[in-house]
VEXMI-555265 format. One record per residue (C-alpha): residue in three letters; residue number from 1; x, y, z. Coordinates in pm, whole numbers, m for minus. Example, Ala and Ser with C-alpha at 12.3 -4.5 7.8 and 13.67 -1.06 7.14 Angstrom:
BEGIN
 res   n     c1     c2     c3
 ala   1   1230   m450    780
 ser   2   1367   m106    714
END
This chain:
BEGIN
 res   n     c1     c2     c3
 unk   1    880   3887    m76
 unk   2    551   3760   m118
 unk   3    373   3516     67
 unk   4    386   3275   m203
 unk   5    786   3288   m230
 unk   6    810   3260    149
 unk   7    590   2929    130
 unk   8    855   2817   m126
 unk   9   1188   2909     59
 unk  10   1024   2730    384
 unk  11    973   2438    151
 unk  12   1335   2423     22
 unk  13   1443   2511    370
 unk  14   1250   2189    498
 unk  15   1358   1954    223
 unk  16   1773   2065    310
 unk  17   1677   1944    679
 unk  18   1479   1651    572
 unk  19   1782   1579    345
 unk  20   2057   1639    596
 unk  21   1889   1446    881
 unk  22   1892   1083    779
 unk  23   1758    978   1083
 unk  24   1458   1137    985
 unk  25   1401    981    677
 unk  26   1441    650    844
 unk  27   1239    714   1117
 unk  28    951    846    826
 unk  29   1034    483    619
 unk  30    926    293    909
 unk  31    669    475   1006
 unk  32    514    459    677
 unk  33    625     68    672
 unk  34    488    m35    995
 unk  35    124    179    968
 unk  36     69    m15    623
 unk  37    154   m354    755
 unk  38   m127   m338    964
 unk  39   m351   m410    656
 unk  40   m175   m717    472
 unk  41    m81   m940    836
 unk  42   m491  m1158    783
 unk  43   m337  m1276    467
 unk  44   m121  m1540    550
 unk  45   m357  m1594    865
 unk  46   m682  m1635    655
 unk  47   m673  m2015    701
 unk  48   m616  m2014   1101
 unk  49   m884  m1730   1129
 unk  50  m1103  m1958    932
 unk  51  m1019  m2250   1139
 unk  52  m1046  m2040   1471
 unk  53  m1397  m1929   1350
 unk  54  m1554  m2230   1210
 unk  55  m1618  m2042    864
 unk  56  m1506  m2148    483
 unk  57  m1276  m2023    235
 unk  58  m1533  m1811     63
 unk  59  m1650  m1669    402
 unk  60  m1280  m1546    542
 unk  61  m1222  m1408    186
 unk  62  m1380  m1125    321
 unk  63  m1198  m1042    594
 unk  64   m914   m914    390
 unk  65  m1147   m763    158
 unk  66  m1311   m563    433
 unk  67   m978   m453    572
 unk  68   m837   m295    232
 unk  69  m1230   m123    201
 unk  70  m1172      4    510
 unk  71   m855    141    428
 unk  72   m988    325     77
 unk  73  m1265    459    310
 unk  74   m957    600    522
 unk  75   m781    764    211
 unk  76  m1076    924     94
 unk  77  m1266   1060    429
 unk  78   m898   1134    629
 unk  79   m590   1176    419
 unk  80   m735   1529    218
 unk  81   m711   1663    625
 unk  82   m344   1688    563
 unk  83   m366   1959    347
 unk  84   m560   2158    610
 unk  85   m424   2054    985
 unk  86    m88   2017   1154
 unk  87      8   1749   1015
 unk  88    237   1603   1313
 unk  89    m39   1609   1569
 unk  90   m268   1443   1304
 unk  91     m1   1154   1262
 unk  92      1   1114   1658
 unk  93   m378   1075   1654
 unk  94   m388    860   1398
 unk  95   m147    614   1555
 unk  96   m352    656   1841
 unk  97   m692    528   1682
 unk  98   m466    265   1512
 unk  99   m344    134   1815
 unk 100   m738     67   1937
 unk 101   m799   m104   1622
 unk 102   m545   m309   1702
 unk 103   m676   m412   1991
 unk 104  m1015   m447   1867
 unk 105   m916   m757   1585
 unk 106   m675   m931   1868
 unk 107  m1028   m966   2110
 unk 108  m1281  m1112   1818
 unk 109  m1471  m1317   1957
 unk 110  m1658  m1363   1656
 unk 111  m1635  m1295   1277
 unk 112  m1868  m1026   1308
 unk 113  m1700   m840   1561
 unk 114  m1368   m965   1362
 unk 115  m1499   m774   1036
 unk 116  m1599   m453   1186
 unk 117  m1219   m414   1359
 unk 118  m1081   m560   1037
 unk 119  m1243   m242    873
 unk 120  m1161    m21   1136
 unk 121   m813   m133   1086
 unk 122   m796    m73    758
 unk 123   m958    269    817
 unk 124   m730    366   1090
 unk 125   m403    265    914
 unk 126   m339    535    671
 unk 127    m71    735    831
 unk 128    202    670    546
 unk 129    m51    878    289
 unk 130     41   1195    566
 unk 131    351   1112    523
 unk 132    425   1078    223
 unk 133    229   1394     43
 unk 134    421   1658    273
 unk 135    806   1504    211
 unk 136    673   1530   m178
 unk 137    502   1895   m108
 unk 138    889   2007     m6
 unk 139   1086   1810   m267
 unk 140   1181   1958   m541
 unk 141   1046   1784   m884
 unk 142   1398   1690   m977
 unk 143   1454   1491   m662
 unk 144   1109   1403   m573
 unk 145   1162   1030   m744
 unk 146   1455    962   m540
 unk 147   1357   1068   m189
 unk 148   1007    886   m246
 unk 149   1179    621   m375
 unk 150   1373    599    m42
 unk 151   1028    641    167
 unk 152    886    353    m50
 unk 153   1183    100     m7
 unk 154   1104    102    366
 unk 155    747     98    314
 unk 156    714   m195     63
 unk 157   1001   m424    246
 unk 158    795   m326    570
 unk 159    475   m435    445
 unk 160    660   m759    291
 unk 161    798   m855    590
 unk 162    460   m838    758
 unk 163    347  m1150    610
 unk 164    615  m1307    685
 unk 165    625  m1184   1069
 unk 166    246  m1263   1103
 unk 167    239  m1599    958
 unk 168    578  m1707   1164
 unk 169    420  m1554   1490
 unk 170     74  m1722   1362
 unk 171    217  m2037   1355
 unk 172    402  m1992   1698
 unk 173    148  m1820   1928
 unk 174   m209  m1769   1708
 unk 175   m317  m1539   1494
 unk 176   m444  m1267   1719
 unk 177    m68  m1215   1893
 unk 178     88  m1039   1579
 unk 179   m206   m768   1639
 unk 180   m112   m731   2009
 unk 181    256   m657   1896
 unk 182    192   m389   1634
 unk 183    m57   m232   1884
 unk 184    239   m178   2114
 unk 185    454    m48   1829
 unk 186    184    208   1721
 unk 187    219    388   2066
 unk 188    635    359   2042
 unk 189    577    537   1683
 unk 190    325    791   1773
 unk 191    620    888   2088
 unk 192    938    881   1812
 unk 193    743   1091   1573
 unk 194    610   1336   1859
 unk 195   1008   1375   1945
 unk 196   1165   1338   1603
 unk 197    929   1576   1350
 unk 198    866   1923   1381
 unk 199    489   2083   1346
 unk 200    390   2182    979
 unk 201     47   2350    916
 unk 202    m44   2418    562
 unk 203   m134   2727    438
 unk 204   m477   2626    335
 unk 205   m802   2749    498
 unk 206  m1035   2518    266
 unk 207  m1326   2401    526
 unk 208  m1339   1997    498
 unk 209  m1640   1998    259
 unk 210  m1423   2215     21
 unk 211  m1140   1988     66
 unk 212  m1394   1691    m27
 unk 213  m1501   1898   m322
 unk 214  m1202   1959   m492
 unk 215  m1152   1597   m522
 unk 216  m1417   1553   m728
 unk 217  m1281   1862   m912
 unk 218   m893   1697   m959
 unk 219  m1048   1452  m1073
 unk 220  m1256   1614  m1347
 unk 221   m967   1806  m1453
 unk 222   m633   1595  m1460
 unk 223   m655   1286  m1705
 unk 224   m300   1204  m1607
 unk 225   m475   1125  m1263
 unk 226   m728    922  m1410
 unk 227   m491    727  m1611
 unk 228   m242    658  m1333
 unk 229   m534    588  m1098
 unk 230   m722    304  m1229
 unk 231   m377    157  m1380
 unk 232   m246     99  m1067
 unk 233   m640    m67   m965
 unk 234   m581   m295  m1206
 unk 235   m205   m378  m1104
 unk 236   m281   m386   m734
 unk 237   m609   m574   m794
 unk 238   m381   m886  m1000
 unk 239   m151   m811   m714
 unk 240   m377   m886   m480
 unk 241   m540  m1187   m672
 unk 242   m217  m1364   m599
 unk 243   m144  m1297   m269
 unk 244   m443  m1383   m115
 unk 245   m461  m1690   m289
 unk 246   m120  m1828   m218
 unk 247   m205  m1924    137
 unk 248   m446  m2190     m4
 unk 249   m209  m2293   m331
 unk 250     86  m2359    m31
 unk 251   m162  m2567    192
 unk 252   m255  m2759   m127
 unk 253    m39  m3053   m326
 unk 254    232  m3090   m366
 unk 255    332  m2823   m121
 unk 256    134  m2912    185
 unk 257    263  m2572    356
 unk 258    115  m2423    667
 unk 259     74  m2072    696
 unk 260    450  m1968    800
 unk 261    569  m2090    482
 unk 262    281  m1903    323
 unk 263    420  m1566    543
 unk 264    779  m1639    468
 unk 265    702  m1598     76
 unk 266    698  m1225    172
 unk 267   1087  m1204    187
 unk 268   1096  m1362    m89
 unk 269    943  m1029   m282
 unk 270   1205   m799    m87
 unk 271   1480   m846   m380
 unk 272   1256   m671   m585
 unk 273   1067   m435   m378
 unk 274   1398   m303   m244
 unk 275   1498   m168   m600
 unk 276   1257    118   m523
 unk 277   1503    354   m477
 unk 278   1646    284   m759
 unk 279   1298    298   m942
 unk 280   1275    603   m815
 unk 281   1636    781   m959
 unk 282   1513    607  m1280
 unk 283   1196    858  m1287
 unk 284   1356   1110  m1250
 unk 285   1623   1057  m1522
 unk 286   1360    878  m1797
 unk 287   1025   1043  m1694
 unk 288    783    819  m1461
 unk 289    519    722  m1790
 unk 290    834    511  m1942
 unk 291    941    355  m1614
 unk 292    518    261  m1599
 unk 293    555    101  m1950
 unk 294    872   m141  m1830
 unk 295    653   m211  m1496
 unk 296    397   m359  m1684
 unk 297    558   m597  m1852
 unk 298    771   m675  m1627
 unk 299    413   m745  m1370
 unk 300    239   m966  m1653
 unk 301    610  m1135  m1687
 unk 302    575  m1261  m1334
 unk 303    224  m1373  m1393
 unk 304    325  m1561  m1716
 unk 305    590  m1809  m1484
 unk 306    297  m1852  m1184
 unk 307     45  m1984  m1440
 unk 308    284  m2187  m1581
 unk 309    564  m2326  m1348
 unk 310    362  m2199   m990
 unk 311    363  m2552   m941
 unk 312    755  m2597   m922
 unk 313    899  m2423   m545
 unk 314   1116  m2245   m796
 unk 315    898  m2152  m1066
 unk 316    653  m1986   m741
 unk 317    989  m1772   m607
 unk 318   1097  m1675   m936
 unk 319    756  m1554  m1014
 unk 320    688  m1369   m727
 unk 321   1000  m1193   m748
 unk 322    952  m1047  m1078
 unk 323    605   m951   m985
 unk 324    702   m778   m698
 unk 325    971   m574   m861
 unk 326    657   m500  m1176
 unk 327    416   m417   m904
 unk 328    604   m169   m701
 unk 329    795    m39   m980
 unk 330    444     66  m1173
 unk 331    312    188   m756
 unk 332    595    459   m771
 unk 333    610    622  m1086
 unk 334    241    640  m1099
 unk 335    286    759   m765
 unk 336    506   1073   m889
 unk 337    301   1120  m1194
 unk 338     61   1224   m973
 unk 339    254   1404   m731
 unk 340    381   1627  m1042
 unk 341     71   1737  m1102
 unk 342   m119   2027   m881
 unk 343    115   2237   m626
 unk 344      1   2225   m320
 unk 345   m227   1989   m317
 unk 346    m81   1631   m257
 unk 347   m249   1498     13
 unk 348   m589   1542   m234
 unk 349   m442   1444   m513
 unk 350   m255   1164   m332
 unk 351   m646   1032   m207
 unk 352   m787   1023   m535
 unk 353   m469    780   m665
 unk 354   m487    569   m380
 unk 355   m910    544   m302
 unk 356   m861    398   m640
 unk 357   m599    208   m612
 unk 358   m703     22   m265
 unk 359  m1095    m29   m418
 unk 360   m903   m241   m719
 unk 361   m695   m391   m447
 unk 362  m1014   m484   m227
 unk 363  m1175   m581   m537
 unk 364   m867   m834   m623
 unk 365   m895   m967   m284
 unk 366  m1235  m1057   m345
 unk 367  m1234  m1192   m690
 unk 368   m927  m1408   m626
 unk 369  m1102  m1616   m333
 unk 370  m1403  m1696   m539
 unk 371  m1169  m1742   m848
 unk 372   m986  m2000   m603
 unk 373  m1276  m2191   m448
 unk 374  m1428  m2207   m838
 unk 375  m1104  m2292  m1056
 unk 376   m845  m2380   m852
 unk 377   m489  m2183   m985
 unk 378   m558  m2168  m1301
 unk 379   m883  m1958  m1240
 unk 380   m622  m1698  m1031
 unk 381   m405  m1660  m1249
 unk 382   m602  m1619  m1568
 unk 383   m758  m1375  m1337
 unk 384   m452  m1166  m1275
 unk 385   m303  m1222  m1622
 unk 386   m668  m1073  m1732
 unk 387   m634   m747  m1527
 unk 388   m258   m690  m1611
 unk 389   m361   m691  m1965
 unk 390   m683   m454  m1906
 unk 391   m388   m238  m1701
 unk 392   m149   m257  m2036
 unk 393   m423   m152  m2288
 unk 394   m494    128  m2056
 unk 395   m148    255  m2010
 unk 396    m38    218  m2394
 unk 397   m351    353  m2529
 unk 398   m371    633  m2273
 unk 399   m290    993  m2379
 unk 400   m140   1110  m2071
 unk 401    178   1308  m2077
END
């Protein structure tokens, strides 16, 4: 036997475990839930941050911004590493640095200081792309949808109910507790995984320049991961164009919300982000490219009812709900297109999808604060509507198989 077919017995070997022990695969969904959360709990606290630091709705625009930059930065310069090192010990430092982020935002004393640890957070907080890559590297492609599908359901209702925890505790006990909590549930993460995973080392002995290289390289030579790429910008960037606008559209008439309301809208999204499972089987009976197409419309579906009845409490819910289900949907299967791709190198191809994917997101963040402090609602949601339809064109006209 060959060292090749011993690499793929270990792999089927691991994925009958990881299979058998459900535990584990919880334990990995919250994991991957919790580390992300860390980067979406300023949005429904922009306003008291702004109130806390004297500074305007333009100016705390970019605190979100800075966090989902630092994050990108994160994918690209960290997450290739976990096709070289152990990857549990690299998990456990990572929650480590995460946990001084943490920290770091909750003692701001000033928006300076509050923008560096926002982008340190962002940059620390990447743990569910080591994750995720090695439970696809020892999946086999005809499960692959569902078990990532599985991993995602936690992740995405995780990283929905983070708005809603942060603006509740917001509201309750100021902005900065919610960053003291999740620092103390970093360290009880980084002890479950040290007790719960076993070590994994890859068989690569790229240096980290080569690593960096080949992305470049993937890049070059996989349109598919082009096309998936900078669809999912777009998506995540409309995505993002809404949520961190909705804070100010809930303060505003007729709502008159404060920013628990504004964090509360989060479970609202969980009846369709918890369909990713589901999303997931349908990938792998359909192919991921059609399940892509039915995202799509489905994401500029949801925009369509916020431009036009976001105004109405249930136009808003209705709205968000479909967009949720559009946006994760598209998130996945993209996801998995990618995945499919290269053996043996997920984690790389996995930072090229999501560097991407988190710049569009950053840039969304961005666009939709200026779009709100210039034209109001209508000026976001043309805005999203506008990217969703760049996505579209994109996807349709794309030649990717």
């Amino acid at each position: 036997m060959n060292s090749q077919e011993q690499s793929d017995l270990t792999d089927t070997t691991a994925f009958s475990n990881l299979l058998a022990n459900r535990t584990t695969i919880f334990i990995l969904a919250i994991a991957c839930g919790l580390a992300i959360a860390n980067v979406y709990y300023n949005q429904p606290l922009l306003a008291d941050m702004g109130r806390s630091f004297h500074i305007s709705v333009k100016q705390v625009g970019f605190i979100p911004t800075l966090t989902q930059v630092g994050y990108a930065t994160g994918l690209l310069l960290l997450v290739p590493l976990g096709d070289r090192l152990e990857r549990r010990q690299l998990i456990i430092k990572m929650f480590g640095l995460l946990t001084c982020t943490l920290v770091g935002v909750a003692i701001s004393p000033n928006v300076i200081w509050l923008s560096v640890a926002s982008f340190l957070l962002g940059f620390t907080s990447i743990v569910a792309h080591l994750i995720l890559p090695f439970v696809a590297q020892i999946t086999p492609p005809n499960h692959r949808g569902k078990v990532i599908g599985t991993l995602m359901s936690g992740l995405i209702i995780s990283v929905l109910l983070a708005r809603s925890v942060s603006g509740f505790v917001g509201k309750m006990f100021g902005w900065q507790a919610i960053y003291w909590i999740a620092a103390v549930v970093m360290i009880f993460l980084a002890l479950v995984i040290r007790k719960q995973l076993p070590a994994n080392r890859s068989s690569s002995q790229m240096s980290y320049p080569q690593l960096m290289q080949s992305l470049a390289h993937l890049t070059y030579q996989q349109p598919v991961l082009r096309e998936a790429a900078f669809n999912i910008a777009l998506v995540f960037a409309a995505f993002n164009v809404f949520w961190v606008t909705l804070v100010f559209l809930l303060e505003s008439p007729p709502y008159n919300y404060d920013s628990q309301v504004a964090g509360l809208f989060g479970l609202v999204g969980i009846a369709g982000a918890g369909t990713s499972s589901l999303v997931g089987r349908l990938v792998d009976k359909w192919g991921a490219r059609s399940v892509v197409s039915v995202a799509l419309s489905l994401a500029l579906s949801g925009f369509t009812i916020l431009w036009l009845a976001g105004n109405h409490l249930m136009g808003l819910i209705l709205g968000v709900i479909i967009l949720e289900l559009g946006m994760h949907s598209a998130y996945l299967s993209n996801q998995i297109r990618v995945y499919n791709l290269v053996p043996n190198a997920e984690s790389r191809l996995n930072t090229v999808y999501m560097v991407i994917n988190y710049t569009g997101g950053a840039l969304g963040s961005l666009l939709g604060s200026y779009s709100w402090a210039i034209w109001q609602w209508n000026g976001v949601c043309a805005l999203g509507f506008f990217l969703l339809i760049l996505a579209s064109i994109l996807h349709f006209g794309g030649r990717g198989g």
